[in-house]
N, C-alpha and C positions, 0 to 999 in steps of 0.2 A: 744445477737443476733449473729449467726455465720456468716462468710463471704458467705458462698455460699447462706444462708436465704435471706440477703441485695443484692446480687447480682439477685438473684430473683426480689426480688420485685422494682430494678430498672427497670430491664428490663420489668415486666409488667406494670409500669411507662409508659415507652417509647411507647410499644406498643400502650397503650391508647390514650396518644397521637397523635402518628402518626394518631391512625383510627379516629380522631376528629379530627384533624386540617388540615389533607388533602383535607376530600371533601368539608370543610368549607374553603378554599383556592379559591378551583376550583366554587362552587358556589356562594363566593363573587364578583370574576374578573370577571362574563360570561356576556356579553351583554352591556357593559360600554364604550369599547373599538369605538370611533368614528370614525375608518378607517375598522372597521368590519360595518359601518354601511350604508358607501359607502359616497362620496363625496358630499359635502355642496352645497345645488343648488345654480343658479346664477340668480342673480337677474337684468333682461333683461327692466325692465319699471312698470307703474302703470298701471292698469286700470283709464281711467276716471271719475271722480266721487265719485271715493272709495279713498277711506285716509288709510286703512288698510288691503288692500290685493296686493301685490305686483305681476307682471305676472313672472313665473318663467320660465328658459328654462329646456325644458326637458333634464333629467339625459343620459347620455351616457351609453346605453347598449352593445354597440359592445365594444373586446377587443381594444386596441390600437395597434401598428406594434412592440411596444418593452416590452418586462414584466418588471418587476418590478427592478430588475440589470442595464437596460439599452440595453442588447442586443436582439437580435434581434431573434422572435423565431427560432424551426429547419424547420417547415415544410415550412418555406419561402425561404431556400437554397436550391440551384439544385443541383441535382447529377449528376455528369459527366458521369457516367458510370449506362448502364442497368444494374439491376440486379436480377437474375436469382433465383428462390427458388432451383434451381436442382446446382446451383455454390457452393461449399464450401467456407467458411470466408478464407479469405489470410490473413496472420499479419509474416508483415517481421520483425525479430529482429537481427541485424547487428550482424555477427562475430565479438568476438575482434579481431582486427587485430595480428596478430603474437600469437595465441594461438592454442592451441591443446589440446582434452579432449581425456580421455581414464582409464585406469585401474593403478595404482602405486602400484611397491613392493617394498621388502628391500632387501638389502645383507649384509652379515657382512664381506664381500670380498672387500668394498670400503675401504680404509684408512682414507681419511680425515672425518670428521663428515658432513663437508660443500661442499663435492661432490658428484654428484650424476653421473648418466647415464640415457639422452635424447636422441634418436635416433634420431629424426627427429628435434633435435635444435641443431644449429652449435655449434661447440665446443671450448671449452672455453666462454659461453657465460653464464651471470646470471642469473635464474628462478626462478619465483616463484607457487610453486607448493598449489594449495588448493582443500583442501577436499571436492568435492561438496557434502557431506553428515551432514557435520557439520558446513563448511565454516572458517577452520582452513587453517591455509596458514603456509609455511617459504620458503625458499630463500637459492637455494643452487647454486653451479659453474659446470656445465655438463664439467666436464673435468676428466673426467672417458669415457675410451673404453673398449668396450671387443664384444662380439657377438650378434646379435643383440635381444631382449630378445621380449616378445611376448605382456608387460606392455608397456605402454608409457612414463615408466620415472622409474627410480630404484633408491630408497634412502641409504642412510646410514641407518642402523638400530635405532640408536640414530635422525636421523633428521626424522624418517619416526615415531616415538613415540611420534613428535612433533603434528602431527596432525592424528593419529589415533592409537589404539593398533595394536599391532604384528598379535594380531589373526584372526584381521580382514581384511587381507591384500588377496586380493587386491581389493583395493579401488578407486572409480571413483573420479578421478581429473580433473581439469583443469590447462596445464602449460599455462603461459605469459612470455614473455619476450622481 
């Protein structure tokens, strides 16, 4: 018997199985479950007379004020605010503090590997620059001046291969620092 013959017929093994033991799963569990069947009545007193039939209180059909977690549903919280179908959704998401997004290139005019040039971050200060397209980051020292370039941040050509190719330059970043 060759390998790929046995490899067959395990798999139409399994197959079989699967399609027999699944909805024999599903139609053994259905209907069993005694919290699918609703809550055991309470047994409030006898009838007089009767030795075997007990008076039962009736079952609880309204929901209760909390589900099943413990809290508390949504339509039972107020809204502070009217709202408008003509309003569009707001959703604030906090700047990071001390950062700057924009475009990054390279120069092969920087000397150190681990300096770059950030206009708009003080100088001498350490960043860390990442790729929002990949989410590639390093960490260079803006202690590099020259005029002020039209990118938000200019790498070394070696730290700028750290998080993206050459070719694709320029690329949208985010600095922090």
């Amino acid at each position: 018997m060759s390998f790929e013959q046995s490899q067959r017929r395990r798999l139409a093994i399994a197959i079989a199985l699967t399609v027999i033991l699944v909805p024999a799963v599903f139609l053994l569990n259905r209907g069993d479950d005694p919290a699918a069947i609703g809550p055991a009545p309470t047994v409030i007193g006898t009838v007089p007379g009767a030795t075997t039939a007990p008076v039962l209180a009736p079952a609880p059909s309204e929901p209760t004020a909390t589900d099943v977690m413990g809290t508390s549903p949504v339509d039972i919280l107020d809204d502070p605010l009217p709202v408008s179908e003509d309003d569009p959704a707001t959703i604030a998401i906090p700047r990071v503090p001390q950062s700057v997004s924009g475009p990054a290139s390279f120069s092969r005019n920087i000397r150190l590997p681990t300096g770059c040039y950030a206009p708009d971050v003080p100088y001498n200060t350490r960043i860390t620059v990442t790729n929002l397209d990949n989410s590639r980051s390093i960490s260079c020292i803006n202690n590099v001046r020259g005029t002020r370039p039209d990118e938000a941040v200019v790498l070394h050509a070696d730290a700028f291969l750290q998080i993206a190719d050459l070719t694709d330059a320029p690329v949208p970043v985010q600095i922090t620092w």
